[in-house]
N, C-alpha and C positions, 0 to 999 in steps of 0.2 A: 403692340402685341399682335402676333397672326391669328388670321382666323381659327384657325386650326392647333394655336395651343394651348397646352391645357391651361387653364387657369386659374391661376393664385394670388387673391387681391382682399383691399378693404373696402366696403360700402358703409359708413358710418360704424358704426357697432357691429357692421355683421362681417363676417369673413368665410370666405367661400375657397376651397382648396379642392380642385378637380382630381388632381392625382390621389387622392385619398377619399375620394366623394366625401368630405365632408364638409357642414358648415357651424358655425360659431358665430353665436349671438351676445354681446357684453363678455366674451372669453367662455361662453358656456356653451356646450357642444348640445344643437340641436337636430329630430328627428324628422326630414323630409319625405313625403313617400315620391317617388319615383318623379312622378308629370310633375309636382310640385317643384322639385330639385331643379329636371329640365327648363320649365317656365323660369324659374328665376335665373338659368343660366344665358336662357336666350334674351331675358331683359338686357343683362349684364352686357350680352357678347355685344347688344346694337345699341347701347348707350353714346350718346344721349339722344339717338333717333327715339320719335312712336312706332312701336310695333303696331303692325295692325292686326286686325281678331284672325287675316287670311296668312298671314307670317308667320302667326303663332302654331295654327293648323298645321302648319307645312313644314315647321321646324319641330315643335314639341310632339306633335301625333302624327307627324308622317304622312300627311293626308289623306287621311282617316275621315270619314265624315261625322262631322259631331255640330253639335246648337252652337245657338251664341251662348245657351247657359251652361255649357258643359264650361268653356271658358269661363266664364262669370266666377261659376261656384270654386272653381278651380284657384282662380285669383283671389275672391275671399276666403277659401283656405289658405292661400299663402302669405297673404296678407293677416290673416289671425297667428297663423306660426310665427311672423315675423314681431308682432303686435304694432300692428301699424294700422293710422285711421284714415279710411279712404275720404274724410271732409277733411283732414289735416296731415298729408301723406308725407309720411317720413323718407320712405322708399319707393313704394310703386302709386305714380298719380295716372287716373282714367282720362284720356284726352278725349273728349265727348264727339264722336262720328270718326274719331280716326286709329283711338287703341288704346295703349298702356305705355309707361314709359318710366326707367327709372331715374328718379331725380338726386340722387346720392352720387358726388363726385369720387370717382372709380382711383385708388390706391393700388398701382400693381406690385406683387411682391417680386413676384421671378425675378423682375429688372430694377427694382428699386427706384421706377420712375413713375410718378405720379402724371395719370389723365385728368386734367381736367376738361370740364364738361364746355367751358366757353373756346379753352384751346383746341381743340378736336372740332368744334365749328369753325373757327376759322380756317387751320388749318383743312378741312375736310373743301369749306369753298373754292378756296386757292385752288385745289386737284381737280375741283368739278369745273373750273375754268378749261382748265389743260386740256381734260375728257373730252370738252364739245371740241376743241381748236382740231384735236387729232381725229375726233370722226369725222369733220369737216374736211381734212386733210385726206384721211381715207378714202371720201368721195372726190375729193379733185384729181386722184391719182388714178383710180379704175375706171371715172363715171366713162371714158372713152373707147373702153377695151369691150368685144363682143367674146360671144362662146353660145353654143348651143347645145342642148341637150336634151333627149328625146321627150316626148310628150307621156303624161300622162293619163289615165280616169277620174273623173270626179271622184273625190276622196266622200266617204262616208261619214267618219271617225277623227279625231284629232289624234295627229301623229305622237307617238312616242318612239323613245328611243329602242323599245326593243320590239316595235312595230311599225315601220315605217313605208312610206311609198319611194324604193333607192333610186326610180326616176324620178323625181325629181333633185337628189342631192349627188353632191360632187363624186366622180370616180376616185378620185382621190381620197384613201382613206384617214390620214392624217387631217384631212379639212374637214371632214363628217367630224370626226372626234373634237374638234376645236369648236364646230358649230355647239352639236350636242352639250360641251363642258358651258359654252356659255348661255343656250337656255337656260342649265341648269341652274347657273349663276342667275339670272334676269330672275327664275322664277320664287328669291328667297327673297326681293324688293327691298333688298336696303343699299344704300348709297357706295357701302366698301363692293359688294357683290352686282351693282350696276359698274363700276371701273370695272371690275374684273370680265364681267360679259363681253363687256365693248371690245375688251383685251382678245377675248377668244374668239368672235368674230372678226378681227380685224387680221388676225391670224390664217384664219379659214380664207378671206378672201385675198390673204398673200399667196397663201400656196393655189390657189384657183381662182381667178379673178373673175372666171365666169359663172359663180355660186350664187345664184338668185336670191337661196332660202338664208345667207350669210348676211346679205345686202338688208333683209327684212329683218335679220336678227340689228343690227345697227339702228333700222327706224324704228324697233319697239326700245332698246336701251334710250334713244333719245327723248323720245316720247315720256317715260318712265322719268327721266333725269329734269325734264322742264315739268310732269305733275308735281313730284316730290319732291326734288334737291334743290332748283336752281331758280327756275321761271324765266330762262334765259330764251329771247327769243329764237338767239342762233339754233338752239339746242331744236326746235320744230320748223326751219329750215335745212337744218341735216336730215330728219327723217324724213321729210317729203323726199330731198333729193334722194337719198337710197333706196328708199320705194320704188317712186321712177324708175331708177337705175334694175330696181329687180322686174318690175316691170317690161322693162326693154328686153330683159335678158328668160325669163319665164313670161310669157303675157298671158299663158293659157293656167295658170294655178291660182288657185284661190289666196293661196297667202299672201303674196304678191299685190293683191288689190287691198286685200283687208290691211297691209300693214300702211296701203295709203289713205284708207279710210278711216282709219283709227291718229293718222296726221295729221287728218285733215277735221279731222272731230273735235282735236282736243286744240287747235287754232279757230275754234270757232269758226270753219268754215262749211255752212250749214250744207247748202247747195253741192259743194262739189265732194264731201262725206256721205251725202245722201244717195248720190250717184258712182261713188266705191263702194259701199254695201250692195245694192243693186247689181253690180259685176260680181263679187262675192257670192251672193245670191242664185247668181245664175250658173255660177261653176259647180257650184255646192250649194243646194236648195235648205239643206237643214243645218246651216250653219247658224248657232242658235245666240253666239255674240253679235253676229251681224243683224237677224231676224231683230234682236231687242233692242240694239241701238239705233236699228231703221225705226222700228216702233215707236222709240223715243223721240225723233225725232219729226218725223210726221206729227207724232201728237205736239210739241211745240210749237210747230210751224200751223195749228187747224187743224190737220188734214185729220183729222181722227178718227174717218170711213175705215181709211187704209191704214192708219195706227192698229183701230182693233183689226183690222183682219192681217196684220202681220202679227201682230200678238198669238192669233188663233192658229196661225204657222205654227209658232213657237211653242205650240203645248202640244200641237200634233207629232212637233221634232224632241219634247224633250219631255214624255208628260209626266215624270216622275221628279222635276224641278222645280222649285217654287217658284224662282224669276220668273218664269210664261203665263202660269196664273195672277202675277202679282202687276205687270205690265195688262192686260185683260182687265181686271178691277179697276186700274187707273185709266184707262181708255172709258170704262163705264160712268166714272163720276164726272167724266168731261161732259158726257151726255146725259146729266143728271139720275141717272138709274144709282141712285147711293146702295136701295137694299140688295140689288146683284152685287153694285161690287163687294158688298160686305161678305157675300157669299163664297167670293172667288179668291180675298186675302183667305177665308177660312180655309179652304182648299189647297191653298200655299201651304197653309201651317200642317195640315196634314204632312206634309215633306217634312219641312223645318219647324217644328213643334215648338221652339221658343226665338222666332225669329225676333227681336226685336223691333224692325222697324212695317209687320206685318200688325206684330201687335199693338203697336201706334196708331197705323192707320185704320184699325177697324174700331180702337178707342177712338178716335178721331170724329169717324162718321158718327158713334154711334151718337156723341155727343152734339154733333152738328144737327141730325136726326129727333134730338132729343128722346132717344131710348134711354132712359134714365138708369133701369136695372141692369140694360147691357150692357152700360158704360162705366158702372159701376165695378162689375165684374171684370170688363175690360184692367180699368184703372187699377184694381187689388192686383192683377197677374202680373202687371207691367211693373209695378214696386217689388212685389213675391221676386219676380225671376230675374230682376235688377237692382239691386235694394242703393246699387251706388251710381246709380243712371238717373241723371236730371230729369230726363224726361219723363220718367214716370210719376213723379210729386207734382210738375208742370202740370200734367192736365188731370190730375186729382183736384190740383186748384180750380183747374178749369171747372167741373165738373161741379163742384162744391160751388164756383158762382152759379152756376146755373139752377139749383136747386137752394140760393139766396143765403149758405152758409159762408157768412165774408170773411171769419175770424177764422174756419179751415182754409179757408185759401189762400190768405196772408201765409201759416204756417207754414202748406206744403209751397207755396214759393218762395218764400225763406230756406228752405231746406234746399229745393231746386238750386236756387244762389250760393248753399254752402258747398252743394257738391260740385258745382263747376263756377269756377269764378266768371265765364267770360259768356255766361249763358242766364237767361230769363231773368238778370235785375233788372233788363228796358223795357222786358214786355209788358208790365204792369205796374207802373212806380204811380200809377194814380192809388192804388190800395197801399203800399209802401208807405207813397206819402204822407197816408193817416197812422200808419203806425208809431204811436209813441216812440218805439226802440228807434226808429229809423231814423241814419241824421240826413236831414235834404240837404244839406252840400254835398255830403260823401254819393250822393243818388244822385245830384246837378252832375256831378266830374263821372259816374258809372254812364250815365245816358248820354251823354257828349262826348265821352269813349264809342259809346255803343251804336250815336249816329254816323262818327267817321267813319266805323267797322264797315256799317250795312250799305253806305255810299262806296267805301271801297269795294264788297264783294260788287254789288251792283255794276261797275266802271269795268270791272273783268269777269263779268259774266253777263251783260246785260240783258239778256232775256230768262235768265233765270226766274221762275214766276215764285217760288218759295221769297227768295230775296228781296223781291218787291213787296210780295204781301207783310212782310215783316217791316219793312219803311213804313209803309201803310197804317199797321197797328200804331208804331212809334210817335208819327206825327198825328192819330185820331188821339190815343190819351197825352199828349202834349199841347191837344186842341190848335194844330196847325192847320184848318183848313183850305188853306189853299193848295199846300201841299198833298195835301192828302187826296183832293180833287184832282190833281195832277197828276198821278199816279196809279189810280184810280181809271182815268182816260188812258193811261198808259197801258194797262192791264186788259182794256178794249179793244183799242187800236192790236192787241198781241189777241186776238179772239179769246182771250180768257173769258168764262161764261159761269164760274161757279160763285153764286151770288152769295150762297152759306156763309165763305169767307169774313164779309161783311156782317155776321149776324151775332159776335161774340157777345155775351154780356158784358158790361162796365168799360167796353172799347166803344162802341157804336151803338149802346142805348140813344144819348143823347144826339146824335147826328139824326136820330130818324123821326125828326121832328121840323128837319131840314130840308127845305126844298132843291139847293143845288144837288146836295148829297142823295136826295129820294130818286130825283131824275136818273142818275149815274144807274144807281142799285136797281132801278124799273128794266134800266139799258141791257146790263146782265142779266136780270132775270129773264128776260124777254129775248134775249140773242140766246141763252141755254134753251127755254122752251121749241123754239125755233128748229137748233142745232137737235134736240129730243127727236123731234118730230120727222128729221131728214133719215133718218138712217134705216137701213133695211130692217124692218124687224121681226125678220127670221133671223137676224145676226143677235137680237137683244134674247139672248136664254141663260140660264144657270150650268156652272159643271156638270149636272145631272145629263141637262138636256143637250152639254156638247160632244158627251159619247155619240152620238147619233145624227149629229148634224152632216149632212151633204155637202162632202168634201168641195163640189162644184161651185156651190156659195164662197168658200174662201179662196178659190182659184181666182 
């Protein structure tokens, strides 16, 4: 079925009929209000893709700016209309950090052909083969051809279609419209609408072979099709070359660099990404994607001077955003100031009022902190405003060991384990393990699932510091310590310096009684004390006090 027709199908029991906005549940006609109808129509339309929470936005609200909990609540209204249980999801299941997705094999009526969910993946691989061979194709055929076109000013503002900089896009009007139709495509991110961009870009740069901003539309489809669709590496050897290519042909525009820095980011190539934002940078000083992924990226690498003071760019360029403060916080826990940063997520949340992953992290610290009542509060909001999000029962447990209640913790991680199958049964199966209900073989085969997992992200991300410190946990309550000491030095060796990590209850009680383990944990603490100590501290101040900080500091 096309994008674009209307739709009339069956989803288990439910039945949904566009041309008549109406749906039927068990044959009985039910009442949707509006957002409700559309969210269930945009599950439908990208089945059996995860939409993600930025999909949803952009398809159901039009992008509109709203929380993660306007989503939330929105889903558990439709999820109640529908009666369906988000620990046992009939319909819509929560795919934990990436979205919603519906799990009912799609019946279309119009055609009397039946989609099903494992056909439509294969079939849908097959085409994402083809996708990369012809953008590949694409670039063998132009990367040769020149064209020039007048220069432009440093842009301010990100381009839209009905505000644009026309030096920089083609005189040809037919190629603007081919670009333009396939951002518009890149920007709905599902797999039928990455073909279709590729489509209109490649269009664009038939009719103009010397279209720079055309050539950039190709290395973010790619880009996009190796995070999401494929993991093909061709797929981020096309976008570098059409970078290049736009490169060659624009060298003085900002997009131009950033679509090779953004190529060069997601190939894990730290070094020469870190030096396309910096071009970025300098064409466009407030360009506030490049200012946070340079951010991010210094702060990985150590450099955390110049992390937070790119940070402090990024709230100067955007200060009514949460990402600038939220990047500023995490640059402070590098350098042990835990109570600013708790200050600066809060700041965040002023913007996005139920961000979810602000409100992790300041339940996070508080708990690391041992602020008991704050954490507590933290922990109630994060259930409140997510009631079907793992994470928030996770560190209620958390919490709950630390104030030595073991029989809540068991519960809310049990519960954590119902709502996401593929999340928190490893992190704590020494509590599990004592649980009468809990069978240890079905926990043996969850935790030998769950160390493949963590060794697989680790081997494709390997400096991921999250992904390590979760090996970590794994093999301290499995009492692997060699492992764990391994890893541990691994976590060093990468300038990691927050010793907290190390301090959970019932993971690393018993380690710190240990002398290989004490030496390690001395190591960190004493490399953060250090790293504390190095850094200007007129740069160490609150949101309050960086209305007023002296621009010339973060120059």
């Amino acid at each position: 079925m096309g994008r674009f027709e209307l739709l009339h199908c069956k989803c288990g029991e439910l039945e949904i009929n566009e041309s008549t906005a109406s749906v039927k549940l068990a044959g009985v006609a039910i009442e949707l209000p509006k957002l409700s109808y559309q969210l269930l129509l945009t599950l439908i339309r990208n089945a059996p893709a995860v939409v993600s929470q930025q999909q949803l936005i952009e398809e159901v609200w039009l992008n509109k700016v709203i929380s993660d909990d306007t989503i939330q609540q929105r889903i558990k209204l439709l999820r109640q209309a529908l009666g369906d249980n988000p620990k046992a999801p009939t319909y819509i299941a929560t795919i934990r950090g990436q979205g919603y997705q519906l799990v009912q094999d799609i019946e279309h009526i119009n055609n009397k052909e039946k989609t099903k969910t494992k056909q439509s993946i294969i079939r849908n691989s097959l085409v994402a083969s083809t996708v990369l061979i012809t953008a590949l194709v694409i670039w063998l055929n132009f990367s040769n051809k020149n064209g020039s076109l007048s220069k432009s000013a440093n842009p301010q503002a990100e381009e839209t279609v009905t505000n644009f900089d026309a030096s920089k896009h083609s005189k040809i009007e037919a190629a603007r419209n081919f670009y333009f139709n396939g951002k518009d495509y890149l920007n709905r991110r599902t797999e039928e609408s990455n073909r279709a961009a590729l489509i209109q870009f490649e269009k664009a740069i038939e009719l103009d072979p010397s279209y720079a901003l055309a050539y950039t539309g190709v290395a973010h489809v790619s880009v996009e099709r190796y995070q999401h669709f494929s993991k093909e590496p061709e797929a981020l050897k096309v976008a570098e070359q059409a970078a290049l290519q736009a490169i060659s042909l624009r060298p003085n525009i900002y997009e131009t660099h950033h679509a090779l820095a953004v190529s060069y980011h997601t190939a894990q190539r730290t070094a020469d990404a870190k030096n396309a934002y910096r071009k970025v940078i300098s064409l466009h000083p407030n360009h506030s994607q490049s200012l946070n992924n340079l951010s991010y990226l210094e702060r990985l690498d150590g450099n955390y001077h110049e992390a937070l003071t790119l940070a402090y760019h990024q709230v100067k360029a955007a200060p009514r955003k949460p990402l600038p403060y939220i990047q500023v916080a995490e640059s402070y826990i590098k350098f042990g100031y835990h109570d600013l940063a708790i200050l600066w997520y809060q700041q965040a949340l002023k913007f996005e009022p139920q961000r979810r992953y602000t409100q992790f992290s300041i339940c996070r610290l508080h708990i690391k902190l041992k602020n008991l009542d704050a954490a507590s509060k933290s922990c109630k909001d994060m259930v409140d405003w997510a009631p079907d999000d793992a994470w928030g029962y996770e560190w209620v447990g958390h919490l709950a060991l630390l104030k030595g209640e073991r029989e809540k913790a068991i519960t809310n991680y049990h519960e954590a384990m119902e709502l996401d199958s593929n999340y928190s049964k490893f992190r704590y199966p020494s509590l599990v393990l004592d649980d009468p209900g809990q069978d240890p073989i079905q926990l043996k085969l969850w935790m030998d699932e769950a160390h493949t997992k963590m060794l697989a992200y680790i081997e494709e991300s390997p400096d991921s510091i999250g992904d390590i410190l979760n090996i970590c946990d794994y093999y301290a309550v499995t009492k692997n310590k060699e492992q764990l000491l391994f890893w541990m030095r691994k976590l060093l060796d990468m300038k990691f310096t927050d010793f907290y990590a190390f301090t959970y209850a019932d993971i690393y009680d018993h380690y710190h009684n240990d002398s290989d383990f004490l030496e390690l944990y001395k190591q960190l603490k004493s490399k953060q004390l250090e790293l504390k100590n190095s850094i200007d501290k007129a740069l160490i101040i609150s949101p309050q006090q960086f209305k007023d900080l002296n621009v010339s500091l973060i120059n």
